[in-house]
PyMOL Python script that loads the backbone (N, CA, C, O; Angstrom):
from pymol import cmd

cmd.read_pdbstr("""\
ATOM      1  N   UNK A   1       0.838  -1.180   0.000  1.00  0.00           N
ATOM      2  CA  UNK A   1       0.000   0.000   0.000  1.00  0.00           C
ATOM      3  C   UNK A   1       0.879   1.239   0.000  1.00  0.00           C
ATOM      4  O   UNK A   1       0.928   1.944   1.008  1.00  0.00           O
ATOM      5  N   UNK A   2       1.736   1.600  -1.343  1.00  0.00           N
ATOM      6  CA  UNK A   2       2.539   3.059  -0.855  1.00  0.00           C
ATOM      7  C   UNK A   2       1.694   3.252  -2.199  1.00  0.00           C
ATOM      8  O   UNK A   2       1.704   2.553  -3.212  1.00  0.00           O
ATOM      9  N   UNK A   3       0.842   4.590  -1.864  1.00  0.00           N
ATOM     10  CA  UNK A   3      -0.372   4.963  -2.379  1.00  0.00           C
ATOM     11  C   UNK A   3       0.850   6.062  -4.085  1.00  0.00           C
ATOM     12  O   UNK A   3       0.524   5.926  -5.264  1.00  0.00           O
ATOM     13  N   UNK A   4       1.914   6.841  -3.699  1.00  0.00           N
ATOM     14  CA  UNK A   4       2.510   7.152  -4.794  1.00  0.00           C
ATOM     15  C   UNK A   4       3.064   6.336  -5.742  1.00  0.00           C
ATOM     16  O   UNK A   4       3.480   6.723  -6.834  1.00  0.00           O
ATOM     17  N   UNK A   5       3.073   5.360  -5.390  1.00  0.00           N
ATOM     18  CA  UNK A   5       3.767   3.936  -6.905  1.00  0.00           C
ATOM     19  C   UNK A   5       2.787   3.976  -7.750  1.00  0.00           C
ATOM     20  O   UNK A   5       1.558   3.980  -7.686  1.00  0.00           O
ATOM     21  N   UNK A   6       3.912   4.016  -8.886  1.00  0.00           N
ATOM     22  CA  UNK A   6       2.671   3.774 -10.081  1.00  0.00           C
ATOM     23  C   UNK A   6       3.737   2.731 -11.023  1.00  0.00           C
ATOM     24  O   UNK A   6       4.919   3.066 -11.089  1.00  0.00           O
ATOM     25  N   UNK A   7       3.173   1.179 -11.905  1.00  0.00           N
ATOM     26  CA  UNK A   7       4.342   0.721 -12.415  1.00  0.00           C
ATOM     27  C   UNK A   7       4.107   1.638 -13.770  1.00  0.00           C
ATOM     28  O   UNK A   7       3.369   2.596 -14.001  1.00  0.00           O
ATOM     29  N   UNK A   8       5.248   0.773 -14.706  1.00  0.00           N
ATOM     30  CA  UNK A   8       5.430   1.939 -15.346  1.00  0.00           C
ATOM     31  C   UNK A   8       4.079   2.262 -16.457  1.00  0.00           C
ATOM     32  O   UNK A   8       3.520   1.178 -16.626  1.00  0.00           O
ATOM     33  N   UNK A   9       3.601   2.996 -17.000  1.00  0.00           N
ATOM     34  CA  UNK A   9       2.874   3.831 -18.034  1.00  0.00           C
ATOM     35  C   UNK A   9       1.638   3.134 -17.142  1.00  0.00           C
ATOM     36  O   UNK A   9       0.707   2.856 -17.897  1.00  0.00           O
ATOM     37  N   UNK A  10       1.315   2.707 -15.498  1.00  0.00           N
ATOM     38  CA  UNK A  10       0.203   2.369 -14.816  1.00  0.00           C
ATOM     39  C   UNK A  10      -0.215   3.697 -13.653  1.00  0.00           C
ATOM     40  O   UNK A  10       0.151   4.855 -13.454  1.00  0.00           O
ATOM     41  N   UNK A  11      -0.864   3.055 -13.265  1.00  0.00           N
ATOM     42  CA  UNK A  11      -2.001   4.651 -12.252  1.00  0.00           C
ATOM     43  C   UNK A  11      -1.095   4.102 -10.863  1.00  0.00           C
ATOM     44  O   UNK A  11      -0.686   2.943 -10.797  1.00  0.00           O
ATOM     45  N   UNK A  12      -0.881   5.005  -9.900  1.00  0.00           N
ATOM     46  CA  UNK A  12      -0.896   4.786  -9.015  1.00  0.00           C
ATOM     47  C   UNK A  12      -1.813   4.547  -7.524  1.00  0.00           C
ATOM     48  O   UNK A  12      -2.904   4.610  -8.091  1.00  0.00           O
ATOM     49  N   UNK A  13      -2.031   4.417  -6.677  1.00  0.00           N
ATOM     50  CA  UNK A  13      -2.885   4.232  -5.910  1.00  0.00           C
ATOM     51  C   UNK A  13      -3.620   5.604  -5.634  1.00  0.00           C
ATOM     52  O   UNK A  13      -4.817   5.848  -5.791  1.00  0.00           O
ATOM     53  N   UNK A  14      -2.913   6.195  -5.317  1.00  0.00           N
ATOM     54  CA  UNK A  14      -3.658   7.888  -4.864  1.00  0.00           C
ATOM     55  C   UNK A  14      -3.928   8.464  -6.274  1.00  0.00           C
ATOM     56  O   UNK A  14      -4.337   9.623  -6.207  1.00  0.00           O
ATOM     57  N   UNK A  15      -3.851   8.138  -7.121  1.00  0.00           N
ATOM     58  CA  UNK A  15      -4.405   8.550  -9.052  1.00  0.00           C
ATOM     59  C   UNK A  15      -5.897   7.721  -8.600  1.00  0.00           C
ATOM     60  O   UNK A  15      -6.964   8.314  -8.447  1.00  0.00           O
ATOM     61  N   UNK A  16      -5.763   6.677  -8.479  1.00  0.00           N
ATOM     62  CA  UNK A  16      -6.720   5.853  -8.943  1.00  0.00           C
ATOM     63  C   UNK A  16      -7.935   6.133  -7.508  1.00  0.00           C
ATOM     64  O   UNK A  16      -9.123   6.061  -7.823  1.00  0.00           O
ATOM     65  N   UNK A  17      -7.748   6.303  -6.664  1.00  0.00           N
ATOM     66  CA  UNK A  17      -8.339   6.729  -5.711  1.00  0.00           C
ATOM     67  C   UNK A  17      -8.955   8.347  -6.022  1.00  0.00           C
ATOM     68  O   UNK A  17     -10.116   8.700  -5.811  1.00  0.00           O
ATOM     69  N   UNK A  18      -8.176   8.953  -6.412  1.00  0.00           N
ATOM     70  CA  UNK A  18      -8.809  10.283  -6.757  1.00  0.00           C
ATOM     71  C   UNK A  18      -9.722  10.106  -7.561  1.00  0.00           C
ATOM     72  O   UNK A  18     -10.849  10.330  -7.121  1.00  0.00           O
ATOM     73  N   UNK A  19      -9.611   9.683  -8.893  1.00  0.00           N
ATOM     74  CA  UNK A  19     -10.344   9.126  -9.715  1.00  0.00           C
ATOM     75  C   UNK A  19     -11.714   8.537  -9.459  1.00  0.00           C
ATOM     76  O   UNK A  19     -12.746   8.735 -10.099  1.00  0.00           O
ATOM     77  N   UNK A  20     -11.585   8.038  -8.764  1.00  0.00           N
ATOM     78  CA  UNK A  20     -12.927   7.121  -8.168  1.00  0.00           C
ATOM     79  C   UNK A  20     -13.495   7.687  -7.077  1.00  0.00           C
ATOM     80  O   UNK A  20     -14.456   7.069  -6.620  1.00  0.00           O
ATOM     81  N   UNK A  21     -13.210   8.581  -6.587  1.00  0.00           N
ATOM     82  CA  UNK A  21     -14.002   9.490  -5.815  1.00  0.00           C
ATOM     83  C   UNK A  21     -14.196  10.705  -6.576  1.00  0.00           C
ATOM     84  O   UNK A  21     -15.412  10.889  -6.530  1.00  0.00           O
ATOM     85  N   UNK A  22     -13.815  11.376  -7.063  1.00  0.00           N
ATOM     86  CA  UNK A  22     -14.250  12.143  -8.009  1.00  0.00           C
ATOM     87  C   UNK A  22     -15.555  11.999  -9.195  1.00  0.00           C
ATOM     88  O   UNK A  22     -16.420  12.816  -9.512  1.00  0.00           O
ATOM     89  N   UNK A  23     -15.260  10.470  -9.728  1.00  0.00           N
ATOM     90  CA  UNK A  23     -16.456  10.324 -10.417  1.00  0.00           C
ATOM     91  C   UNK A  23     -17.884  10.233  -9.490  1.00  0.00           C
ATOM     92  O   UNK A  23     -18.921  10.841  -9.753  1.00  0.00           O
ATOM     93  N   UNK A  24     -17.730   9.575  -8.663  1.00  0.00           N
ATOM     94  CA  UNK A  24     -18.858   9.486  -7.386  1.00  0.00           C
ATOM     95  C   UNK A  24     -19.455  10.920  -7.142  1.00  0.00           C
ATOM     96  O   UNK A  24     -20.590  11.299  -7.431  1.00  0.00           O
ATOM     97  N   UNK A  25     -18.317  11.723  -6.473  1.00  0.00           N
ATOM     98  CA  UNK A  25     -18.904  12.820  -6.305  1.00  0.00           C
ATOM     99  C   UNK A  25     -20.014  14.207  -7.716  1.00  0.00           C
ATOM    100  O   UNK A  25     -20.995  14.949  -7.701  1.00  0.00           O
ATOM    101  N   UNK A  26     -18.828  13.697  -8.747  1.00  0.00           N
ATOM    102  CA  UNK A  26     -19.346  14.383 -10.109  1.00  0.00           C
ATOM    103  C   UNK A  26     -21.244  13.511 -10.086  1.00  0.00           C
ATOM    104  O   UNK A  26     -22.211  14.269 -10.004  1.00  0.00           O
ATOM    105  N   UNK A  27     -21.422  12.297 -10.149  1.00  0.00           N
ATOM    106  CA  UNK A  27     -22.507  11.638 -10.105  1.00  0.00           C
ATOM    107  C   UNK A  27     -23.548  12.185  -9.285  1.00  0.00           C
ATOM    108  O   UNK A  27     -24.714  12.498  -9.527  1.00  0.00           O
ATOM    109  N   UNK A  28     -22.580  12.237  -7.883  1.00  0.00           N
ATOM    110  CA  UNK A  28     -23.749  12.816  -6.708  1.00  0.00           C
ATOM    111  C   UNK A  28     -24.315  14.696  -7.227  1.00  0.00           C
ATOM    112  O   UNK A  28     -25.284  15.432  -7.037  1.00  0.00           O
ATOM    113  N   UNK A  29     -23.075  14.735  -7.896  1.00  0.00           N
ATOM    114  CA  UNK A  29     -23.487  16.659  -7.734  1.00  0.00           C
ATOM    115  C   UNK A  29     -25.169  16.957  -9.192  1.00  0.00           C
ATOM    116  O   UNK A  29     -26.117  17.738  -9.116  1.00  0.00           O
ATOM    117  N   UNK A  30     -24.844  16.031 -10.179  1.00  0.00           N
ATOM    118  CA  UNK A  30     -25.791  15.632 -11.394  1.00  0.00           C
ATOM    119  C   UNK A  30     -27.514  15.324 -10.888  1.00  0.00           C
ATOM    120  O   UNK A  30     -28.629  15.658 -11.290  1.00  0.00           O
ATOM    121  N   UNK A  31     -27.106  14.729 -10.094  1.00  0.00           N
ATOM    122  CA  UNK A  31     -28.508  13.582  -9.001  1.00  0.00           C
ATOM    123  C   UNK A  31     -28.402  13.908  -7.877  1.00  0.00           C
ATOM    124  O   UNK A  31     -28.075  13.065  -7.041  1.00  0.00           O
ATOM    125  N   UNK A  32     -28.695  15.492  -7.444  1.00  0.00           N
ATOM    126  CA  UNK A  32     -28.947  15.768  -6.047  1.00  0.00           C
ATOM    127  C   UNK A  32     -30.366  15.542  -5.432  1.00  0.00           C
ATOM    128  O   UNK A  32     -31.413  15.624  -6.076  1.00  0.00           O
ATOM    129  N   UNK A  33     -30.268  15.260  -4.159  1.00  0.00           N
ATOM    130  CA  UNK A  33     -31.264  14.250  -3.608  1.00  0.00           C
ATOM    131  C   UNK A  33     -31.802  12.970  -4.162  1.00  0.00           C
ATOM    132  O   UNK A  33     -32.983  12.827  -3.846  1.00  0.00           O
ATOM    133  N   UNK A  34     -31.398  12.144  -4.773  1.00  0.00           N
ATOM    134  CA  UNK A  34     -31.740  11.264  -5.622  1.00  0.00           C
ATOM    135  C   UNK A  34     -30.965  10.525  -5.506  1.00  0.00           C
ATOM    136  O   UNK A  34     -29.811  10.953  -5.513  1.00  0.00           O
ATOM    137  N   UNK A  35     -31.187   9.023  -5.335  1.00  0.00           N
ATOM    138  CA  UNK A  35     -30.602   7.788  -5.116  1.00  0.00           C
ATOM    139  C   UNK A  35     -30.074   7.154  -6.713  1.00  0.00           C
ATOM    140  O   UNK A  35     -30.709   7.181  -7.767  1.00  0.00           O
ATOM    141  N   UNK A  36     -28.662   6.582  -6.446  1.00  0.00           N
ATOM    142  CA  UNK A  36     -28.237   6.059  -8.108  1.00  0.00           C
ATOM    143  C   UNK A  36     -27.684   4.613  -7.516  1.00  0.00           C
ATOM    144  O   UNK A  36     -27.413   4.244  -6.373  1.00  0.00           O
ATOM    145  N   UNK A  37     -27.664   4.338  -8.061  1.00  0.00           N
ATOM    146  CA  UNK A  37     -26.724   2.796  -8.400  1.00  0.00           C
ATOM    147  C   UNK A  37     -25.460   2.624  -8.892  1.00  0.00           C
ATOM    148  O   UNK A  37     -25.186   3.121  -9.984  1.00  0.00           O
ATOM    149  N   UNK A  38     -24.800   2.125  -8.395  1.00  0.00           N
ATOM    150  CA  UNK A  38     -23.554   1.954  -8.770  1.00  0.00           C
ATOM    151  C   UNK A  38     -22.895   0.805  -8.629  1.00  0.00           C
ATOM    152  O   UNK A  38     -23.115   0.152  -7.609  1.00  0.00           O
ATOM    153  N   UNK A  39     -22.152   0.416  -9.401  1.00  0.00           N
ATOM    154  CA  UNK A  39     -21.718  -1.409  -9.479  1.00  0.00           C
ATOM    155  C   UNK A  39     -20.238  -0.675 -10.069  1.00  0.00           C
ATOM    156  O   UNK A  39     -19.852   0.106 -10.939  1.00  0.00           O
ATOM    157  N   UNK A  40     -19.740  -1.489  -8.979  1.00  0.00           N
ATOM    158  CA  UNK A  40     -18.492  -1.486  -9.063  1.00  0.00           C
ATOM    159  C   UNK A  40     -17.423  -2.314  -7.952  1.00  0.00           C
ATOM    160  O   UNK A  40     -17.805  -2.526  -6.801  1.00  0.00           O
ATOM    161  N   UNK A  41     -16.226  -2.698  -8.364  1.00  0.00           N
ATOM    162  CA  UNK A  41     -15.423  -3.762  -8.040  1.00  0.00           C
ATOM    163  C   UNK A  41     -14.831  -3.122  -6.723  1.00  0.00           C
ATOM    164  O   UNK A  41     -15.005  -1.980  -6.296  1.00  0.00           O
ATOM    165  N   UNK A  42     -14.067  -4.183  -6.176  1.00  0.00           N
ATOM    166  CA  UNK A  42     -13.734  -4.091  -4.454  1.00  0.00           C
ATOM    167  C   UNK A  42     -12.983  -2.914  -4.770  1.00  0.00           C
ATOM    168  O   UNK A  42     -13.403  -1.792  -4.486  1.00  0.00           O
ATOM    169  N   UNK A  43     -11.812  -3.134  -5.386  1.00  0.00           N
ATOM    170  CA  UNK A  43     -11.219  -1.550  -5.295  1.00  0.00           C
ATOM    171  C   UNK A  43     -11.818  -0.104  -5.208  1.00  0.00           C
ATOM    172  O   UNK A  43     -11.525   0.710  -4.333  1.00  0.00           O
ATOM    173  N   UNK A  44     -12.660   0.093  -6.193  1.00  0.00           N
ATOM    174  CA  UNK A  44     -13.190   1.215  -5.863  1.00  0.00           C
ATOM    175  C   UNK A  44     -14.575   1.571  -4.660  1.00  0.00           C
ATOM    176  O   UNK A  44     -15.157   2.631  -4.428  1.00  0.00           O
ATOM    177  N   UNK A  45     -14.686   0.717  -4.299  1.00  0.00           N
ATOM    178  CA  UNK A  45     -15.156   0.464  -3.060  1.00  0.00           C
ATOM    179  C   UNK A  45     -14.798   0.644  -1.744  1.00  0.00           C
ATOM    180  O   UNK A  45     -15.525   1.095  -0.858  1.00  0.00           O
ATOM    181  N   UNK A  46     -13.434   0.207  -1.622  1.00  0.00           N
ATOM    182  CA  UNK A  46     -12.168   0.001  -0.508  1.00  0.00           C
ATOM    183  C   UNK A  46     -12.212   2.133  -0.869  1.00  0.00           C
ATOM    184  O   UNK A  46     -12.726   2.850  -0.010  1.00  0.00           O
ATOM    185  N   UNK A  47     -11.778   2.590  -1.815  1.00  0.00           N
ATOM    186  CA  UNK A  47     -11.419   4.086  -1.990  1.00  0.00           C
ATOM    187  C   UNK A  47     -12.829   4.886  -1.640  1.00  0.00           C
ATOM    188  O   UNK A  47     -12.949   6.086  -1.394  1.00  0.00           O
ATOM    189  N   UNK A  48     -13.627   4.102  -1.679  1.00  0.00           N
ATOM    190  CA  UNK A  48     -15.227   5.040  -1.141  1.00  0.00           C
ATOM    191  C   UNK A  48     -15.293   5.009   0.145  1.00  0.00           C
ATOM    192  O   UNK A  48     -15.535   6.062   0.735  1.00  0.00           O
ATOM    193  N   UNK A  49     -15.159   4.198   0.635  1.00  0.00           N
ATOM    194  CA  UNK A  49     -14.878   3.615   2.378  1.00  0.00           C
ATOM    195  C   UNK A  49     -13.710   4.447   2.946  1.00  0.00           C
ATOM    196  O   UNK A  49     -13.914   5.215   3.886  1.00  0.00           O
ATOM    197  N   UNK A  50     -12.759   4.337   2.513  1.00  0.00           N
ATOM    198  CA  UNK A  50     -11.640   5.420   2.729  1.00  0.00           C
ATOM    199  C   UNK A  50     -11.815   6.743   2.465  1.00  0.00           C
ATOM    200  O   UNK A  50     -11.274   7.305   3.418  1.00  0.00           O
ATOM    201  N   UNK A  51     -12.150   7.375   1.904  1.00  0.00           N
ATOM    202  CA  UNK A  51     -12.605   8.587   1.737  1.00  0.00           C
ATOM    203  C   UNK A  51     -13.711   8.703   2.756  1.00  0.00           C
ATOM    204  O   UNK A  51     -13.553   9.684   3.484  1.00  0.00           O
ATOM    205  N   UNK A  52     -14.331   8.289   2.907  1.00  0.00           N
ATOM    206  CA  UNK A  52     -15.871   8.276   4.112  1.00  0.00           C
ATOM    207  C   UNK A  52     -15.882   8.696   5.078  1.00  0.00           C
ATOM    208  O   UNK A  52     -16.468   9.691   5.504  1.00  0.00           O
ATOM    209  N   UNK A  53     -14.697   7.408   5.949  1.00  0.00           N
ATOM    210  CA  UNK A  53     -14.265   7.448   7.004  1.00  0.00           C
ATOM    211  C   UNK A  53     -13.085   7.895   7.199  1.00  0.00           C
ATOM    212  O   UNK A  53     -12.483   7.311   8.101  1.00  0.00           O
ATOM    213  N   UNK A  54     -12.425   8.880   6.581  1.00  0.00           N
ATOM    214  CA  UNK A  54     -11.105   9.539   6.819  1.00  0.00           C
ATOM    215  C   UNK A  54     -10.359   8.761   7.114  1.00  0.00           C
ATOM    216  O   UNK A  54      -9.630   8.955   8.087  1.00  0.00           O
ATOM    217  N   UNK A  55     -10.269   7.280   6.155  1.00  0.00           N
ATOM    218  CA  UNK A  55      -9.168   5.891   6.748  1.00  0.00           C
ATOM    219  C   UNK A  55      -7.810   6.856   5.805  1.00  0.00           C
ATOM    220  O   UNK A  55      -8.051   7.806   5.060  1.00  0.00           O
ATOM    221  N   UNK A  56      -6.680   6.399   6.044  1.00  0.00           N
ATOM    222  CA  UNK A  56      -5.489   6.692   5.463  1.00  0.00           C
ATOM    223  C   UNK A  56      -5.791   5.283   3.997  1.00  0.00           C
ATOM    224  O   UNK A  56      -6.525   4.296   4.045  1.00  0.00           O
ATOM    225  N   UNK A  57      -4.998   5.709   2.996  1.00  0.00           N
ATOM    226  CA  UNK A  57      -4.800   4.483   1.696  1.00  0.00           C
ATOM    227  C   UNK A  57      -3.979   3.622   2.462  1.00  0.00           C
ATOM    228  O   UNK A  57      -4.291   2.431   2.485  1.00  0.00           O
ATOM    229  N   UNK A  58      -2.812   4.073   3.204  1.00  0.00           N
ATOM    230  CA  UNK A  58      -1.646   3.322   3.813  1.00  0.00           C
ATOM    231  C   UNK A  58      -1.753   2.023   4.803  1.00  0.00           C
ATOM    232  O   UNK A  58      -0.959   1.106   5.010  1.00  0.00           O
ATOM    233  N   UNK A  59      -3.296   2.363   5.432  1.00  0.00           N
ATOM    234  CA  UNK A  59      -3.688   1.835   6.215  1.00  0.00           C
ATOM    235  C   UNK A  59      -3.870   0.578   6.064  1.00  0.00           C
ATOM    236  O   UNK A  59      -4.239   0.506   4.892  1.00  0.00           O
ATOM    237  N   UNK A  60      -3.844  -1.034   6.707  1.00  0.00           N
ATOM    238  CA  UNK A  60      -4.151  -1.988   5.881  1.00  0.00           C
ATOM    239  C   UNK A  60      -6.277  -1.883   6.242  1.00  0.00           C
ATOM    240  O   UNK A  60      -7.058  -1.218   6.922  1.00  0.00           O
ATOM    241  N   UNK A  61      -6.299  -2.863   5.390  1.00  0.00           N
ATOM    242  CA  UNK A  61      -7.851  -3.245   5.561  1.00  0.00           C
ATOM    243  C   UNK A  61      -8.233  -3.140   6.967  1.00  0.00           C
ATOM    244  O   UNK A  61      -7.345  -3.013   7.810  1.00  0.00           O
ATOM    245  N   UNK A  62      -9.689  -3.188   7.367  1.00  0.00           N
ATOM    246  CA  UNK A  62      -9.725  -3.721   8.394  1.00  0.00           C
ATOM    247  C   UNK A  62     -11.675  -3.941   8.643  1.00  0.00           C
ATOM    248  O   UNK A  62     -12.441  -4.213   9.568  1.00  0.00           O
ATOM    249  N   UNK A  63     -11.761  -3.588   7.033  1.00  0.00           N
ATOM    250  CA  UNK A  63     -13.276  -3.908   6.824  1.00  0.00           C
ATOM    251  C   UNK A  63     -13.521  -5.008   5.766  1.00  0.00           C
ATOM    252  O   UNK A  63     -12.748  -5.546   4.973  1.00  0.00           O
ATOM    253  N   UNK A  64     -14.805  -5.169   5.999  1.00  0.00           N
ATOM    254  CA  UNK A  64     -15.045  -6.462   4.688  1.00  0.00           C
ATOM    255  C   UNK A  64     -15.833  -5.724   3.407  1.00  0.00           C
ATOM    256  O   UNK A  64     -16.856  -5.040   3.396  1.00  0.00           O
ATOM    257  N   UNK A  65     -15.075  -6.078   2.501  1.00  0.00           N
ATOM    258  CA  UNK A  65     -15.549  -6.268   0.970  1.00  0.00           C
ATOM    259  C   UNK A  65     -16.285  -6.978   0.420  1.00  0.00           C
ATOM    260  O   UNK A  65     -15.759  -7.359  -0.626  1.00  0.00           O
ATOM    261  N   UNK A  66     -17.377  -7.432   0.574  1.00  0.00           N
ATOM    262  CA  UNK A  66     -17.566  -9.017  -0.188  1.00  0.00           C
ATOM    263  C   UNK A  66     -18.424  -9.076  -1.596  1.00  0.00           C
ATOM    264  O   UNK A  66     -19.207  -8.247  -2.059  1.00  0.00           O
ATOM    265  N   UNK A  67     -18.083 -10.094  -2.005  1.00  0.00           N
ATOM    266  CA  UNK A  67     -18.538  -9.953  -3.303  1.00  0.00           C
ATOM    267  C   UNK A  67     -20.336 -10.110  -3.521  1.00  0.00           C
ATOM    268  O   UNK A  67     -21.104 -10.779  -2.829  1.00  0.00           O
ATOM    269  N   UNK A  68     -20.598  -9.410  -4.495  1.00  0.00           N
ATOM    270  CA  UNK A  68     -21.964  -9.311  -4.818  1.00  0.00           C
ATOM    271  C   UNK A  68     -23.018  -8.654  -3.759  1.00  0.00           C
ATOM    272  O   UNK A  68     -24.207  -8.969  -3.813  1.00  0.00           O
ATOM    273  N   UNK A  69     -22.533  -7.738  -2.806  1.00  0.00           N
ATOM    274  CA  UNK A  69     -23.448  -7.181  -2.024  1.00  0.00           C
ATOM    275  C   UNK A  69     -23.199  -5.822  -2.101  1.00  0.00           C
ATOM    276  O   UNK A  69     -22.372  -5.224  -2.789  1.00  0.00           O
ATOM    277  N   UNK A  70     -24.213  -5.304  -1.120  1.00  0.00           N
ATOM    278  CA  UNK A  70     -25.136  -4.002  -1.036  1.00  0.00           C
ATOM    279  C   UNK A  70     -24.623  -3.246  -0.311  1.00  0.00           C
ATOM    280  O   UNK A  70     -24.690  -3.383   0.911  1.00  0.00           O
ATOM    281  N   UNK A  71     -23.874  -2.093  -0.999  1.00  0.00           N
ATOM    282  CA  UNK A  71     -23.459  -0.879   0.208  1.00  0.00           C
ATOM    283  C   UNK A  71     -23.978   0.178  -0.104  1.00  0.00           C
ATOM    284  O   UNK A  71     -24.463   0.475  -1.195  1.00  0.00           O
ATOM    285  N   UNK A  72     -23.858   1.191   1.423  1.00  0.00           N
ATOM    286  CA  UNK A  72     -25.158   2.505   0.847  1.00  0.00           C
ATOM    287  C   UNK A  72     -23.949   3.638   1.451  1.00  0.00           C
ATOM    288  O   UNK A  72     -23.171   3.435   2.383  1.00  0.00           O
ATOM    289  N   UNK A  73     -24.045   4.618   0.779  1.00  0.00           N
ATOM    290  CA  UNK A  73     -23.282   5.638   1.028  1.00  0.00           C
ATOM    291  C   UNK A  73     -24.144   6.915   0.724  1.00  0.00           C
ATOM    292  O   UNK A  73     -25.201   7.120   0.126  1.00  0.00           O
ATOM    293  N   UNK A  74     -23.109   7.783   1.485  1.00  0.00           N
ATOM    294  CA  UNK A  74     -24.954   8.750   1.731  1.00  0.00           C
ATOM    295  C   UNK A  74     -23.666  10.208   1.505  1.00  0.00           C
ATOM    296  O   UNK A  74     -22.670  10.285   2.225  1.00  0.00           O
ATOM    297  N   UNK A  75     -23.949  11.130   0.498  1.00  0.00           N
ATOM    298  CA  UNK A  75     -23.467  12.374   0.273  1.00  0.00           C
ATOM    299  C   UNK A  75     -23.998  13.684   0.008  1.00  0.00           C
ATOM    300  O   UNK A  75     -25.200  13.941  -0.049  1.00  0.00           O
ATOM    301  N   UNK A  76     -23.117  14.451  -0.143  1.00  0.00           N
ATOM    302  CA  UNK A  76     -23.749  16.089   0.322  1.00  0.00           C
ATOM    303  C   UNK A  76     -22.956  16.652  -1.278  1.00  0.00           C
ATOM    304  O   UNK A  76     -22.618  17.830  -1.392  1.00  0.00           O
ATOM    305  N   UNK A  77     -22.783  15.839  -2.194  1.00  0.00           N
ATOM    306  CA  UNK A  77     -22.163  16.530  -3.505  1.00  0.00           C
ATOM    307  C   UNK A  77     -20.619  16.658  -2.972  1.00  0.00           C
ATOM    308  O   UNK A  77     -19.847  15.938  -3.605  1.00  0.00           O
ATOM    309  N   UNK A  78     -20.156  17.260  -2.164  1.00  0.00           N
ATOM    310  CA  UNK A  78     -19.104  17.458  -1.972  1.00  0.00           C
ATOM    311  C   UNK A  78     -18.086  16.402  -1.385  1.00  0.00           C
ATOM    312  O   UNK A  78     -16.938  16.404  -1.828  1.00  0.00           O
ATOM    313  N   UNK A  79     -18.386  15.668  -0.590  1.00  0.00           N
ATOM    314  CA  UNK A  79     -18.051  14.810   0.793  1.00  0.00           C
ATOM    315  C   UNK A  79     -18.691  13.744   0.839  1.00  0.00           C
ATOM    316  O   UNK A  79     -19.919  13.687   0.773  1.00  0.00           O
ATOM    317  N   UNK A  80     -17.763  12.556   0.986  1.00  0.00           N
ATOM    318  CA  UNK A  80     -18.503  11.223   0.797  1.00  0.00           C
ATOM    319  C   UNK A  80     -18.832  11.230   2.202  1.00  0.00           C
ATOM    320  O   UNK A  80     -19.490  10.308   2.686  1.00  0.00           O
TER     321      UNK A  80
END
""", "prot")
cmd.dss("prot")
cmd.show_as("cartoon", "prot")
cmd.util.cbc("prot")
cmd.orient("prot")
């Protein structure tokens, strides 16, 4: 988890994390008050959770991911 590595011509962790909270938020600001759907893989999941809860990237896990289920995240456009 050293969030500045990137291999070569690849994203690094804090790229790819920005990225994926950014689109979320761009989504939330489009569909204010309004519930959306979103399907998407553990990684960008793990970076929604982290952003949420002010976890560090560096940090190891210490929540569960699991496959094919239901998470709800609740935003203000700005702030996951």
């Amino acid at each position: 988890r050293v969030p500045d590595y990137a291999p070569p011509e690849g994203e690094s962790l804090l790229g790819f994390h920005e990225r994926a909270v950014e689109v979320v938020l761009a989504l939330s600001r489009r569909h204010p008050g309004e519930r959306i759907a979103l399907v998407a893989h553990g990684g960008v999941l793990d970076c929604l959770y982290r952003e949420a809860t002010g976890m560090t990237l560096e940090a190891p896990r210490q929540h569960e991911l699991l496959n094919a289920s239901v998470n709800r995240l609740r935003s203000d456009s700005t702030h996951l």
